[in-house]
C-alpha positions, 0 to 999 in steps of 0.5 A: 792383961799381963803386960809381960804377956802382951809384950810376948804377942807383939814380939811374936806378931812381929816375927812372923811378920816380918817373915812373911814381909821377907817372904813376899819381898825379898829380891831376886833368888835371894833364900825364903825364910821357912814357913811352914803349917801343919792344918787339918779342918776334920779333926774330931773335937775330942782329939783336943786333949791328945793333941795338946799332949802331943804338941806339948811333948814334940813341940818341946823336944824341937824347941829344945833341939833349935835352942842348943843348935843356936847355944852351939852357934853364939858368937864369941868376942874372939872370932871375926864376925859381921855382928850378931843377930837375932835368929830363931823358930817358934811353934804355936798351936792352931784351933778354930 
């Protein structure tokens, strides 16, 4: 296997673990983090390829979105802060 690879799952085992630890934990009204899936169990097996060419185009374009909104939010050495912090969305595609 990969070492990049398996690197990469960890990283993205760990996020939405710790999104979901957040989720279930968090303390009084304190915000949820967003989680979200779209899932349906009677999708006709040859929409397959479709899908993937749907997700792969509109998956792309919202990640693409999200990372110049974080481009546009870097913080800069000259402007106060409280310290940088990792922040982000991901999208995966689902099949049983």
């Amino acid at each position: 296997m990969d070492e990049q690879l398996i690197r990469l799952w960890g990283t993205v085992i760990a996020d939405i673990a710790t999104t979901y630890v957040h989720n279930l934990t968090r303390r009084g009204d304190g915000p949820l983090r967003f989680e979200r899936a779209a899932v349906n169990g009677r999708i006709d097996a040859n929409a397959l390829p479709e899908f993937r060419t749907f997700l792969d185009r509109e998956g792309q374009a919202f990640l693409e979105r999200v990372d110049a909104w974080l481009t546009e939010h870097e913080s800069n050495a000259g402007q106060p802060e409280s310290g940088p912090i990792r922040l982000g969305a991901g999208v995966y595609h689902i099949q049983d």
